[in-house]
N, C-alpha and C positions, 0 to 999 in steps of 0.2 A: 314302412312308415317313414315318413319324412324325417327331420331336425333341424330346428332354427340354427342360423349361423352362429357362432362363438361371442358376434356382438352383439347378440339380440335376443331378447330375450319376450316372448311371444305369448302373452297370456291366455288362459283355456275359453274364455269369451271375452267379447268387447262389454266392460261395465266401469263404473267411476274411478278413478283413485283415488287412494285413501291418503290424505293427506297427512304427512310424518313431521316432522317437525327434525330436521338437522342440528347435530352438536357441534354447530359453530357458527360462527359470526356471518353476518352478508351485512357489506357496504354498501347500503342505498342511499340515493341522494333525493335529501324531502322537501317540500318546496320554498322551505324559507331557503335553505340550501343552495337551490337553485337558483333562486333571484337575486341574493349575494353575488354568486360566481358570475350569470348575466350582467346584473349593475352594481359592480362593486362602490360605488361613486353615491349610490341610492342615498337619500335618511329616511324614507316612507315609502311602503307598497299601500297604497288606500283598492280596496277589493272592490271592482265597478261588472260585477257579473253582466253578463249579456243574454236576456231569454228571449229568442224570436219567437215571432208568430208564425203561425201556421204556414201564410204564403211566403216569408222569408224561407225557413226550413225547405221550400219546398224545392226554392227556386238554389238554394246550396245544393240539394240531394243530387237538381239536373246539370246544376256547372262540373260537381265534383265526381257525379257515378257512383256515389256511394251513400247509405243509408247512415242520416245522425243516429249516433243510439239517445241523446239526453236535447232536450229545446233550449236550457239552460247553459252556456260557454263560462268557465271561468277565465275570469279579466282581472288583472291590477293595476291602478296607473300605478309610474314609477314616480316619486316626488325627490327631487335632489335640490338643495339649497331652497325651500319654499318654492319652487317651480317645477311645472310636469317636463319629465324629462323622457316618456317610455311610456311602454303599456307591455306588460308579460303576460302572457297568454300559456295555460296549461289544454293541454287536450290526450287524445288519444285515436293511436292509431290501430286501424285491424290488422290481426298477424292471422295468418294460418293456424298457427299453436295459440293465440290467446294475446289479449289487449298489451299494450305498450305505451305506457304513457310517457310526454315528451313536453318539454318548457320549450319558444319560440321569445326571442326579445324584440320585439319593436322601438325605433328613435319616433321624437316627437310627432312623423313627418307620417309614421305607417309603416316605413322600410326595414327590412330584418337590419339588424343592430350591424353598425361592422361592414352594410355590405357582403357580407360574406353568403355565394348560397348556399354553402353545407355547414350551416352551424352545428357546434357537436349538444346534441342534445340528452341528457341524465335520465336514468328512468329511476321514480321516484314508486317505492313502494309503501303500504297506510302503514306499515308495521317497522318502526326503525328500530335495529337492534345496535344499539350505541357501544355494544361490550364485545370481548373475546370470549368462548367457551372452550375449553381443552375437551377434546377428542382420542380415540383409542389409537395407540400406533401403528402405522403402514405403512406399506412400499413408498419410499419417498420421505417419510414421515418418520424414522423410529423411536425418536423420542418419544412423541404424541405431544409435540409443540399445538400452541393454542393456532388454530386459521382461520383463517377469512377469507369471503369470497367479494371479490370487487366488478362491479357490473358497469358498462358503459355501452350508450348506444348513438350511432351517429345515423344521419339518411345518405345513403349509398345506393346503388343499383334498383334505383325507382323504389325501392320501400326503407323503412327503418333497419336496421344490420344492429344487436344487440350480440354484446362478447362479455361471458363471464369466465371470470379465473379463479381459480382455489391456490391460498398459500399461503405462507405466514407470515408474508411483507406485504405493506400494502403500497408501496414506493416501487418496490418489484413487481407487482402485479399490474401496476397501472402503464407502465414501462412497458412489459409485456401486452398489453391488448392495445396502446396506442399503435404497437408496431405490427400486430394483424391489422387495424386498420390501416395501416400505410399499403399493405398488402392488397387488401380491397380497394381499395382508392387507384393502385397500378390496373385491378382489373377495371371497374369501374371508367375509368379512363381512354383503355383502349376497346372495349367492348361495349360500347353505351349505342345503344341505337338511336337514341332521341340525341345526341348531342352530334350536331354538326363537325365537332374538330377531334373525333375518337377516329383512331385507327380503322375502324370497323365500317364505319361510313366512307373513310376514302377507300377501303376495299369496293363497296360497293357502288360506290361512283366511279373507280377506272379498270372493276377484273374483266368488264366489259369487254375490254381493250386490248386487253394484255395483261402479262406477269404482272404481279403485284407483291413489293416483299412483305413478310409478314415477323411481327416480333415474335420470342418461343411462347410467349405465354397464348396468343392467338395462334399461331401454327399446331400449340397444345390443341385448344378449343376445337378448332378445325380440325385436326385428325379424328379427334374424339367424335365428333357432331357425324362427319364423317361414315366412321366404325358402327355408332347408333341407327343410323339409314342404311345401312348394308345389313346388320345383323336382325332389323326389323322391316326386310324388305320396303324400305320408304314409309312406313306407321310412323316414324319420327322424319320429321324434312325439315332442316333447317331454315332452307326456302319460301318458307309458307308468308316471309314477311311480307310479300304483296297483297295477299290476302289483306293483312292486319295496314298496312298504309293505303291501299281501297277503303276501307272502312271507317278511316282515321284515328285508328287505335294506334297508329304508327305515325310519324311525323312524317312528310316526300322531302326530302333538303337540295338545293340544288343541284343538278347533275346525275339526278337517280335515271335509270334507262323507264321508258316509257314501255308501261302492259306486260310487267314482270311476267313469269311463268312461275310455276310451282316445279322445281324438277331437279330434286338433290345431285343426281346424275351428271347433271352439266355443270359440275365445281370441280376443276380438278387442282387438287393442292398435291404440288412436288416440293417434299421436305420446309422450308421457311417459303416458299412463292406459293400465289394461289391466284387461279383464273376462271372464268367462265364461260365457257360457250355458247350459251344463250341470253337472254334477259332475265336476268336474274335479282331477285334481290332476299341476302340474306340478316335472318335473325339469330343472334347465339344468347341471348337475353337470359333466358330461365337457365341454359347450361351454364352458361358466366357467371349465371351469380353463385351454382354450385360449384364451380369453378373455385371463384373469389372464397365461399365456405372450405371449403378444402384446403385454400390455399394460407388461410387466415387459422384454422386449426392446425396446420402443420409450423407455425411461425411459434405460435403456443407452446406445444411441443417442446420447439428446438429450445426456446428460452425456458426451459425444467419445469410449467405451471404443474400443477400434483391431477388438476381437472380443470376441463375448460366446456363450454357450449358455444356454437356461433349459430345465432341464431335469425336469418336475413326473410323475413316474411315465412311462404311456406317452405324454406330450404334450413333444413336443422342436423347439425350435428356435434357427437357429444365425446371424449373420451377420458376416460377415468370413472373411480366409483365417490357415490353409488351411481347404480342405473339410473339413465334420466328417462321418467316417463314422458308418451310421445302422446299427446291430445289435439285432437281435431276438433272443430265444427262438424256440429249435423247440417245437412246441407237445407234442409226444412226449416232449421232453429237455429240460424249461426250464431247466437248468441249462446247455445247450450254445447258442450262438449264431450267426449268421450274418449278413454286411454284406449287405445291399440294397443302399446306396445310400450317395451319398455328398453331406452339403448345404452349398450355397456360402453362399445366405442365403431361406434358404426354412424350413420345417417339415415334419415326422413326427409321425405319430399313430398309437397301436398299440391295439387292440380284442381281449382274450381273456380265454379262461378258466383259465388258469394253476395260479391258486388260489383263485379261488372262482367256482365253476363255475354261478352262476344271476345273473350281473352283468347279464347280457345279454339281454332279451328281444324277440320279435318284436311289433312297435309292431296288430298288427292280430291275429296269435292266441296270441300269448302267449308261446309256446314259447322255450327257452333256443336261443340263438345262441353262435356258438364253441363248443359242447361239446369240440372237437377238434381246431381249428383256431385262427391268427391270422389277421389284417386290420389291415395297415399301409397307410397312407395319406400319402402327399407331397405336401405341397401349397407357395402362398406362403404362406401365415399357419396358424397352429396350428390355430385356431377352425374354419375350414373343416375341416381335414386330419381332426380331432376326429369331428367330425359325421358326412366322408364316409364314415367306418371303420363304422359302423350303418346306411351305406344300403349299403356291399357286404356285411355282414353279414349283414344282413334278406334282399338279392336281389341276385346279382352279376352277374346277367344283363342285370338292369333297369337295375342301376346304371352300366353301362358309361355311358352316354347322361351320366349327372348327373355323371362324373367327366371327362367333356369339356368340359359348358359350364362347368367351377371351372378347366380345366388343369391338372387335378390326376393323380398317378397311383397306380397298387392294387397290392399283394403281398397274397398270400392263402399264406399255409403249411397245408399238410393233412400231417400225417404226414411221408414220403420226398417228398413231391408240392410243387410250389411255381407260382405262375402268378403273372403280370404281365398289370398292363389299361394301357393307354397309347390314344391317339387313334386306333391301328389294332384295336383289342379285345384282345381275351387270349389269352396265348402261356402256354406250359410254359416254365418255368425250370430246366435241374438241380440238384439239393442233393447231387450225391454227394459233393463236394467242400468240404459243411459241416463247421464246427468241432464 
């Protein structure tokens, strides 16, 4: 009989969790809160909600690829000195693990406030607990000093990137998750496939050619991306990005080689340099971003937080107690969810089609993966977990073999259907008792 890893903790069926209530504080930022910090300058937010009609709604679902949950937008103009000066905009975004709400500030004109495009944006939760509550002592902790945990989230690597920290400063703690984000922002930077001036794109525009240097954090990626298509006989292909820029899910930016191939094999990367032999065009996207999770958890760490989570769409990982439970979408009902799993100091990676149903291709003939299905992935580090979720996606049969030599383990949700792969292969899980 198998055993879950040391950081994972693996419940006897998939059913709801029971929600606990923690003995200590959380700093969430609520939305007067919020429009403060956006317009400090304000003296009125007047609330001018936005309910479209049906053919608006319909024609946002087709610009954006993704389903409104609510008809209704919350809006406020901003009024400063008797004059509109703004409009703040509250919404919410889909995470793999569960919604994220986010403030957006607008100048008179429409424009994100500032110019800026990665405003940092708060997640604001309905329950604010304004106070400290003292908790039992632990490692880290022997007193049993009163904590708090401080949450912040910014848009980073195509989705929302949410980092919480546990401790008992909150000057410290905010100190500490600005500097994972700085973290994410270096990956983000050089790894972005949509941005024309990322390290990643001029790979791709001259390994055609020639040597190409590479910085360590991408020469990281690329070993890794690498290692993943060897040990999964090509189930994972970094290459697949032609695929995804044929179809437009990818951007083409100047200079890309014409009628890429699919063909991990023709990348050869020697220590910092990386080239290609054929047409190629690659994607490190979903590893970068577990990448950027890992790398942003390990920043945590180093500056002493007592517990942290990063949590970047479907790429989650957690370390310290308690356990953090791991919930998904049913791929039927993504509004409805169900715990898997429960992680001590490990990662979660989630693989679907939710809401945009061609993310996923098969790295050899092409074909959309997850049409109807998820593929979560547990592993120790994000970047693995990441990866593993497209070699059980692509073949889950084959895959069993690659998710032993990671020690890593699979949930596959189909419908009512749910299975688990662990060191003894794949079992049936029930869902009747999903939320």
């Amino acid at each position: 009989m198998s055993h879950a890893p040391a950081w994972l903790i693996v419940p006897a069926l998939i059913a709801p969790a029971v929600a606990v209530s923690p003995a200590y504080a959380v700093q969430y930022m609520t939305t007067e809160a919020a429009q403060k910090q956006l317009f400090p300058e304000a003296s009125g937010f007047v609330s001018h909600p936005i309910k479209l009609t049906a053919a608006q709604k319909d024609r946002v679902e087709a610009a954006a690829k993704v389903r409104m949950r609510y008809p209704e937008q919350p809006v406020w103009q901003v009024m400063a000195d008797g004059k509109p000066a703004g409009w703040f905009v509250l919404d919410e975004v889909y995470g793999k693990h569960e919604f994220i709400t986010y403030a957006v500030a607008l100048d008179a004109t429409g424009a994100v406030r500032g110019g800026q495009r990665h405003p940092e944006h708060q997640r604001r939760d309905p329950v604010v607990q304004a106070h400290r509550r003292g908790r039992a002592a632990r490692a880290g902790n022997p007193c049993g000093r009163a904590e708090m945990m401080v949450r912040r989230a910014q848009p980073w690597l195509g989705t929302l990137v949410e980092i919480a920290a546990e401790g008992t400063d909150s000057a410290t703690l905010n100190a500490a998750i600005q500097r994972a984000f700085e973290r994410v922002a270096v990956v983000h930077a050089t790894m972005s496939f949509q941005s024309a001036d990322s390290a990643l794109t001029h790979v791709n525009q001259r390994a055609q050619t020639g040597w190409v240097a590479l910085s360590p954090d991408l020469a990281a990626v690329f070993a890794a991306a690498l290692g993943f298509a060897r040990a999964s006989d090509g189930l994972f292909d970094p290459s697949v990005a032609g695929w995804l820029v044929a179809s437009g899910q990818l951007p083409r930016h100047p200079d890309f080689p014409d009628a890429p191939r699919t063909d991990w094999r023709a990348i050869e990367l020697d220590g910092d340099r990386v080239r290609f032999v054929a047409s190629l065009l690659v994607d490190l996207s979903g590893i970068a971003k577990g990448y950027a999770v890992d790398g942003a958890l390990a920043s945590l760490r180093t500056d002493g937080v007592h517990a942290a989570t990063v949590n970047a769409g479907g790429d989650l990982a957690h370390f310290g107690e308690p356990a953090l439970p791991v919930r998904v979408r049913l791929p039927h009902a993504p509004t409805r969810t169900v715990q898997l799993a429960a992680l001590r100091d490990g990662a979660a990676a989630t693989s679907a089609s939710y809401f945009q149903p061609d993310a996923l291709r098969h790295p050899a003939r092409g074909h959309r993966l997850c049409t109807h299905a998820s593929v979560t992935v547990l592993a120790a580090d994000c970047m693995t977990a990441d990866a593993l979720t497209k070699v059980v996606a692509a073949d889950a049969t084959r895959a069993q073999r690659v998710l032993a030599a990671y020690a890593a383990h699979a949930v596959v949700l189909d419908g009512k259907r749910a299975s688990r792969c662990d060191a003894d292969g794949w079992h049936d899980l029930p869902l009747e008792q999903a939320a």
